[in-house]
C-alpha positions in Angstrom: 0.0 0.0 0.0 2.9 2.5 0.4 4.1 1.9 -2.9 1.0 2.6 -4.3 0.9 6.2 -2.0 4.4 6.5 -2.9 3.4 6.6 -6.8 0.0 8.5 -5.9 2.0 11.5 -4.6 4.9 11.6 -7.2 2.2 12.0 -9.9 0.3 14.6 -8.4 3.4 16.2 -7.4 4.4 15.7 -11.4 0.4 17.3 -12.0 1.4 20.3 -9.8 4.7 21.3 -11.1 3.4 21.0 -15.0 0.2 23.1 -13.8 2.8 25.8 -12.4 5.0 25.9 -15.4 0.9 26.2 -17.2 0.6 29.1 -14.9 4.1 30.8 -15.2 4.5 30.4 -18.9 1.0 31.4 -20.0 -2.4 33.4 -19.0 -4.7 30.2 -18.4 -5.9 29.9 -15.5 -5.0 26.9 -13.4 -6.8 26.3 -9.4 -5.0 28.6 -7.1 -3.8 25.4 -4.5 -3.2 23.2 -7.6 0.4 25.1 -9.0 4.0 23.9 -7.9 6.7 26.2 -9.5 10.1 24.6 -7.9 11.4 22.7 -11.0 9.1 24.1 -14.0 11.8 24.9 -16.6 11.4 21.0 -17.4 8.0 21.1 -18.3 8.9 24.6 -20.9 8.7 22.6 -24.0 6.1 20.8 -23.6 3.9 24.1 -22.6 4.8 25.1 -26.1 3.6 21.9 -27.3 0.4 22.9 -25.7 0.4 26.7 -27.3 1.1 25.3 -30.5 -1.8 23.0 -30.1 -4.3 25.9 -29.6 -2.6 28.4 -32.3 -3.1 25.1 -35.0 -6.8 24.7 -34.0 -7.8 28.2 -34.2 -6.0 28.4 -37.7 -7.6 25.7 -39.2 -11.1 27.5 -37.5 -10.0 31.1 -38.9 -9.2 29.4 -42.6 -12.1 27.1 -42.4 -14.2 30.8 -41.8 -12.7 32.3 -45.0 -10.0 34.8 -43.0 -7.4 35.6 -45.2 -3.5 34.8 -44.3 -2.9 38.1 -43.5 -5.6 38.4 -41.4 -5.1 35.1 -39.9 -1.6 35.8 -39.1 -2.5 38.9 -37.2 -4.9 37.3 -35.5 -3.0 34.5 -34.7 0.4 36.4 -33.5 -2.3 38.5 -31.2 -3.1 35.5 -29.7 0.0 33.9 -29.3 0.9 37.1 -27.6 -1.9 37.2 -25.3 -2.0 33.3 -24.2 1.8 33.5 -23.1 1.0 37.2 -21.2 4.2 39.0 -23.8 6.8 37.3 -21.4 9.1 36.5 -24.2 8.2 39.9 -25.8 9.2 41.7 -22.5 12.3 39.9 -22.4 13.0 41.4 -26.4 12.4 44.5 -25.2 14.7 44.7 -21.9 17.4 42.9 -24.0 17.2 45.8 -26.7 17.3 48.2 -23.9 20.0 46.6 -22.4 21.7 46.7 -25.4 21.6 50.0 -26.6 23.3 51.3 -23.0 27.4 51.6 -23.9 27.6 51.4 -20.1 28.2 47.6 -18.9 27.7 48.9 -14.9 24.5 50.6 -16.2 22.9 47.9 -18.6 21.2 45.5 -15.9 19.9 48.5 -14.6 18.6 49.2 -17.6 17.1 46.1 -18.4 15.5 45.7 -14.8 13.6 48.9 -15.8 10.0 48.6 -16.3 9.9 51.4 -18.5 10.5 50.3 -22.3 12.6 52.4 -24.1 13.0 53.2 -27.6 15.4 50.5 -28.6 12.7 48.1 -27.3 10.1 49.1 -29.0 11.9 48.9 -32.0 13.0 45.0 -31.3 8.8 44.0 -30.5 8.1 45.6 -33.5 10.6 44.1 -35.6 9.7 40.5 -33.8 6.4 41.1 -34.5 6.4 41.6 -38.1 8.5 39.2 -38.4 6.3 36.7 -37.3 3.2 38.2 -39.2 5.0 38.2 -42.7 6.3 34.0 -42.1 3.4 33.1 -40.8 1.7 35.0 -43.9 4.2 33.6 -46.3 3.5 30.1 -45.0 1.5 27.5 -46.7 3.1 24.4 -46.8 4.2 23.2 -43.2 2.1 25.7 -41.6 0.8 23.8 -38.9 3.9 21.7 -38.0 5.7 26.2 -37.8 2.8 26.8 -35.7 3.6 23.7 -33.8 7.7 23.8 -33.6 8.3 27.5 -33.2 7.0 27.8 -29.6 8.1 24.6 -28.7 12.0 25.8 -29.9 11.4 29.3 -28.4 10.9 28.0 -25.0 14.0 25.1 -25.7 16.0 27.7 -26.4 15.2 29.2 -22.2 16.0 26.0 -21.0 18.9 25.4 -22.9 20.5 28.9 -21.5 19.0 28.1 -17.9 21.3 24.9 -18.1 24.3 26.6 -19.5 24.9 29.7 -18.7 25.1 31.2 -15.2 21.9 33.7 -13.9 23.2 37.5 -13.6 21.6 38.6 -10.5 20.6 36.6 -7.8 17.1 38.3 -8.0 14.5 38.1 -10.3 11.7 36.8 -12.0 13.9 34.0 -13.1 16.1 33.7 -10.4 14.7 30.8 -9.3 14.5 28.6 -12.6 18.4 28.5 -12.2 18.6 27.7 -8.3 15.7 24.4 -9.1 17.0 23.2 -12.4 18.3 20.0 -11.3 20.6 18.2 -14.3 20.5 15.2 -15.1 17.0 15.1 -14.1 15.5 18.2 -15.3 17.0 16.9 -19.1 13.2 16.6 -20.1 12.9 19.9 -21.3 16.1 19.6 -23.0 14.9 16.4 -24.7 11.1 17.6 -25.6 13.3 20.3 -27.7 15.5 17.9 -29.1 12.1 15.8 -30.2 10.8 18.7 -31.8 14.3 19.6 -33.4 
């Protein structure tokens, strides 16, 4: 019987932590008691699996409605946008900002800003045009782009969470880096490496 209990608790335990990287990564509401967020940065590929999912289906709904592809791929970048709460887009933007400051003491500073500056705006602008005119341009392989591309976006976070070291100790990321536990947080690694 305590096998069994054993085995009971690792797979809600399992439950929670997906349902926390569910919560982190995205807008969609998961219960409030139900979310662990310890060791999520193994569950980031898979949470793109899911995006990708929902961004298919509603393009194959919008087409099946008669939208156009430019349309379409508005609508569906807006989306995309919205479901994952612009964290990746926020990131674009602090990097730019970052970026553009000549002083290395300064550019965390910078970065940590919640102001967006000019070079930022710039950067989600360019990003996401970039994504309206391939996703416009696309019609072979569309759902398998629509699929991949936020499954690699997120392999790409915990590829750099696993090699390269945090630069403050505070943050909203912080965290991701203190929990990721190698070899046995290698499944977000290796749901990226599927994809790939």
């Amino acid at each position: 019987m305590g096998g069994l209990t054993t085995i009971f608790n690792f797979i809600c335990q399992e439950i929670r932590s997906f349902l926390g990287a569910i919560a982190f990564y995205t807008i969609i509401p998961v219960p409030i008691a139900w979310p662990d967020f310890g060791r999520i940065a193994r569950w980031i590929a898979l949470v793109g699996l899911f995006l990708g999912l929902i961004l298919v289906l509603l393009d194959i709904t919008l087409a099946g409605l008669g939208m156009p592809p430019l349309t379409r791929a508005v609508v569906l970048v807006g989306v995309w946008v919205y479901l994952t709460g612009g964290l990746h887009l926020d990131g674009v933007s602090d990097t730019a900002d970052g970026l553009a400051v000549t002083d290395p003491q300064r550019r965390l500073a910078v970065m940590a800003d919640s102001v967006t500056g000019a070079f930022g705006v710039m950067a989600v602008t360019m990003v996401l045009l970039l994504k309206i005119a391939a996703l416009t341009d696309l019609s072979d392989n569309r759902a398998l782009a629509l699929i991949l591309a936020p499954i690699w976006g997120r392999w790409g976070q915990v590829m750099a969470i696993a090699l390269y070291p945090y630069l403050k100790p505070t943050g909203k990321g912080a965290f991701h880096k203190v929990a990721f536990c190698l070899p046995w947080d290698c499944g977000g690694v290796i749901w990226g490496l599927i994809a790939l």
